[in-house]
N, C-alpha and C positions, 0 to 999 in steps of 0.2 A: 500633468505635472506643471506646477507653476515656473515661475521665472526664477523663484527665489531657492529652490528646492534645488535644481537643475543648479542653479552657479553653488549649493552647497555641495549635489555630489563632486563636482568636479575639485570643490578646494578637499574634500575629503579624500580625492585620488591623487593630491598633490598639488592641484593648480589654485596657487595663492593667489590669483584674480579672479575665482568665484568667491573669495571671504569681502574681499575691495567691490565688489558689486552688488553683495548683499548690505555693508554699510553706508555704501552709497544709497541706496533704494530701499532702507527700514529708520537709517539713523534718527532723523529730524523727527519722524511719526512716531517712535518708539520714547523716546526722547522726553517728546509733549504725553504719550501715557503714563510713562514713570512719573511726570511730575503732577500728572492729577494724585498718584500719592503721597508726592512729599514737599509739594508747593515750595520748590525749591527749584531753580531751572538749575542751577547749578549743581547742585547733588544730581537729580534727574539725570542731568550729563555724564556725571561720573557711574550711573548706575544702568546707563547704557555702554556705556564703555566697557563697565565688567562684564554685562552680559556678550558682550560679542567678543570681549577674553575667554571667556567661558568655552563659547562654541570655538577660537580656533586655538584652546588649550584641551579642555575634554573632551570637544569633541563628540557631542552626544545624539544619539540614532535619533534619525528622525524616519518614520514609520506608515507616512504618507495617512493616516487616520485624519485629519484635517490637513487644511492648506498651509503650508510652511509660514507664512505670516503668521497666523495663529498661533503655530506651536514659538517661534520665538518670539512672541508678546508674552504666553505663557512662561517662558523663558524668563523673562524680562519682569514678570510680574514676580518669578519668584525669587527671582535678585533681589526684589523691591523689598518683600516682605521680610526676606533674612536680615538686610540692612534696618529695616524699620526694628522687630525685636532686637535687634542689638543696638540700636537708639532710639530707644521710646519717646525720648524728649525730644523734640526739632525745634527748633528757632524758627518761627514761622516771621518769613520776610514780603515786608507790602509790595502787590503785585506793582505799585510803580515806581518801586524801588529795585525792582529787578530787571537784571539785563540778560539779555537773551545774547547767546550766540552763536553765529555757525560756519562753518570757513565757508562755503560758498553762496549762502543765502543769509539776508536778515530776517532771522524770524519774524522779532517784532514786526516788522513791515508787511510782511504775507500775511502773518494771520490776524495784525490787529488793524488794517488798513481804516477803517470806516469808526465811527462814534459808535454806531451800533453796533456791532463787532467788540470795541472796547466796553459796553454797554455788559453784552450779551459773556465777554471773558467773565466782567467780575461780577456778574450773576451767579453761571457757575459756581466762580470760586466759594461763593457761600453756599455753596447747596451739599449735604453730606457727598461723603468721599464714596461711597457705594453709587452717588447718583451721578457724581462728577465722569466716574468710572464707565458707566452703562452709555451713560451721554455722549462720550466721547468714541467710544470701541461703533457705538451703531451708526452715529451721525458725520463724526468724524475721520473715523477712519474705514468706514464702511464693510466695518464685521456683520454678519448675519446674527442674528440670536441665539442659534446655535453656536457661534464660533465665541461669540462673546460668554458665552455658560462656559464654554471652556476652559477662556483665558480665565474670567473670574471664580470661577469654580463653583460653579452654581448648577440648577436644574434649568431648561429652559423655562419653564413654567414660570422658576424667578426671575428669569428678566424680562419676561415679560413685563409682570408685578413691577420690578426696580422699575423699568421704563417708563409706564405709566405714571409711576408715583414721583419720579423723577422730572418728567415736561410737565406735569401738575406743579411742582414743587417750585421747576424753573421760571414758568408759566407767573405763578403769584408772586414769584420775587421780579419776575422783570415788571408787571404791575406795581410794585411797591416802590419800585425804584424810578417808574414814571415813564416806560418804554410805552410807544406807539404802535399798533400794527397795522402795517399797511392793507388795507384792506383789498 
């Protein structure tokens, strides 16, 4: 049993500092998944906030079938997609026009430290949302393929496919955009 699982049974037996050490230790990476959906850091933020209202208002079984991270990304993914249907139009805001925030780290700073890194963000950010998604769950937050079929709700067999098609896709836009690799 994982770390995350373990501080969830215990807020479920009453101790509200296993729900405080599960947002400490998902928020920021949960945060940055939601907003491969709605390229909005801010929404993103609010749409992790509900999901972890969710879990310490419903409170819902988690059933050890995958690892607790998983199940609340899936969580988190299906926050994302209720709020998506219920605003199909979004305001898509330019990523250097966006601020990032967090009480105790700066996002900006950690993750866009380097040219290449900012290079390599708004690659991504053009690359379909299915490939943003796969890119991120395997590389980033270091899902399995399996785990990621889950969150995403796919077969693994497609993420395989997304994957591929995905560092191909990432691959010719960071060429297009004039990236270098280090050899």
């Amino acid at each position: 049993m994982d770390n995350g699982a373990r501080s969830y049974r215990r807020f479920l037996a009453g101790d509200r500092e296993g729900l405080r050490e599960i947002i400490c230790e998902y928020r920021v990476g949960l945060m940055l998944y939601l907003n491969s959906f709605v390229q909005n850091i801010h929404t993103a933020e609010d749409l992790t906030e509900e999901t972890f209202t969710r879990l310490a208002i419903k409170k819902p079984k988690f059933s050890d079938r995958s690892s607790f991270k998983t199940w609340l990304y899936a969580i988190g993914r299906n926050t994302c997609v209720t709020y998506l249907r219920k605003n199909t139009k979004l305001d898509v805001v330019p990523l250097e026009s966006q601020d990032f925030f967090a009480d105790e780290k700066n996002i900006e700073a950690e993750y866009l430290k380097s040219e290449q890194k900012l290079a390599l963000h708004k690659a991504l950010h053009d690359l379909k949302t299915e490939y943003r998604q796969v890119l991120y769950l395997t590389y980033f937050e270091g899902f399995s393929n399996g785990e990621a079929a889950l969150i995403m709700k796919k077969s693994r067999r497609q993420i395989e496919n997304l994957l591929y098609n995905a560092k191909t896709s990432l691959k010719t836009e960071l060429e297009r955009r004039g990236f270098e690799y280090e050899g």
